[in-house]
N, C-alpha and C positions, 0 to 999 in steps of 0.2 A: 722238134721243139728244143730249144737251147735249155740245159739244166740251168738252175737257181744259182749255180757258184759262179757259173760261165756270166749269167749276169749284172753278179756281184762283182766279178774279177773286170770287166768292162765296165763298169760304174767307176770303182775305184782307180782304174788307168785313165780314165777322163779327166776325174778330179784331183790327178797327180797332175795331168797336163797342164791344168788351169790356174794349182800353185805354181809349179814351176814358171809359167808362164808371167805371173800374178808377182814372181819374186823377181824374175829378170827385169820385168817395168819397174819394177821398187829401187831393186840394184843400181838400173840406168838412170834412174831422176836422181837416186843420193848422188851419183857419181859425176853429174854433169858439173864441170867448172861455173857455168852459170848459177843454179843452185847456191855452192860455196859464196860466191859474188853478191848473191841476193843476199844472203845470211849476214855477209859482212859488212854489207850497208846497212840496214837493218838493226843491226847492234852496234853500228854509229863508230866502229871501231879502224882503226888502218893496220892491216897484216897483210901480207902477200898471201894469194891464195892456196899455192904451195904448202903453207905451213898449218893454215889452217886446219886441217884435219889429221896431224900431227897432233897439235896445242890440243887440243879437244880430247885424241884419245890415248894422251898423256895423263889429264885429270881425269878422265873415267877408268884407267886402267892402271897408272901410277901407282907407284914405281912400279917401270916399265922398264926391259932391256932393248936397245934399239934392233938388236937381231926379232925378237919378239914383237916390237912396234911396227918394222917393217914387213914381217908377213902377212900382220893383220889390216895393214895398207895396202899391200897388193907391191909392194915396191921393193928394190935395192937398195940392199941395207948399206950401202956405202952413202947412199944417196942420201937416205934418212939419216944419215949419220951426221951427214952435212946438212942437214935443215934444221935437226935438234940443236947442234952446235950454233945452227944463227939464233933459233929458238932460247937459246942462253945468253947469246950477247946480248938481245933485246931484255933480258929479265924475265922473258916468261914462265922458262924451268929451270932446274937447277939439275946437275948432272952429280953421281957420288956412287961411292964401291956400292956393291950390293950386299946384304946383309948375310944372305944364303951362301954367296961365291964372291969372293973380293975379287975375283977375276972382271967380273960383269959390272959392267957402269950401267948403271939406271938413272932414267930420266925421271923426274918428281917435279909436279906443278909450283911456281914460285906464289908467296902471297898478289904479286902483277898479274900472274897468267891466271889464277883465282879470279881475280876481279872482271879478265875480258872474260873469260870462258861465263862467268857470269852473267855479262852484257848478250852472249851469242845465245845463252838458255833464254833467259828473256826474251830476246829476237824472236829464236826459234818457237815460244811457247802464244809468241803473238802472232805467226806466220801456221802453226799447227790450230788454234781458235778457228782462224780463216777456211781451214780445210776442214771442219769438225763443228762449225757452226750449224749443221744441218742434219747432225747424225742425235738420234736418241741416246740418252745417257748409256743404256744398258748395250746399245750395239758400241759404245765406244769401249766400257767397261770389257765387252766381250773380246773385241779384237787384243787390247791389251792384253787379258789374261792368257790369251789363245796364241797368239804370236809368241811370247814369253814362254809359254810351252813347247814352240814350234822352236824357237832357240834354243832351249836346254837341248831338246834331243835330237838336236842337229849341232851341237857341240861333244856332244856325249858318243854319237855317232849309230851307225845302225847296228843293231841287237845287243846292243848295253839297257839296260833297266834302270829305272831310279831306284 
């Protein structure tokens, strides 16, 4: 007869499976260019698709340094380098020393790029109704809380503590 821990420790590696699993669908839908495309029709806006997920995690994460912008993209920071820089000719951010290290340029949202990332939250919060039209308030309220925890300590990383 399998001990009590044997069937905890198999309970728990299923339900590791099932996020993981659960995070890679999540990962692949945010990541699909179509996605982006939807969003940006959506919020009625004209940006290449490229930039948009730049523009976006410039005002949530601003000031930003591109070395820093780019890892959290998944990209080359040369690359990024060059989308923030068109990202400025269009007005949307505005680039300046860093407060910390004058060495470091950081990107910071323009009052323009304020305005779209506006229009893409609005989008986005009409296109999340759609998916959440059918959930109970308290399983939304749940997910929220609980992903948000799942993000801290997986930023935080394994066996650090709050």
């Amino acid at each position: 007869m399998a001990s009590m821990k044997n069937v905890q420790n198999t309970h728990i590696e299923e339900q590791l499976r099932d996020i993981h699993r659960s995070v890679l669908d999540v990962v692949a839908v945010m990541n699909r260019p179509q996605r982006d495309e939807e969003l940006i029709r959506e919020a009625g806006i004209s940006l290449d698709r490229a930039l948009f997920p730049l523009l976006v995690g410039i005002e949530r994460l601003g000031p930003i340094g591109v070395v820093d912008l780019a890892d959290r993209a998944g990209r080359d920071y040369t690359t990024v380098s060059r989308q923030v820089a068109k990202l400025e000719s269009l007005g949307l951010v505005e680039r300046r020393a860093s407060v910390a290290d004058r060495r470091v340029r950081e990107a910071v949202i323009s009052p323009a790029g304020r305005a779209m990332t506006a229009r893409i939250d609005a989008a986005r919060e009409r296109l999340g109704r759609q998916i959440f039209q059918s959930w109970e308030p308290a399983e939304l309220a749940d997910l929220t809380r609980l992903l948000r925890k799942f993000a801290d300590a997986l930023v935080k990383g394994p066996g650090e503590r709050a």
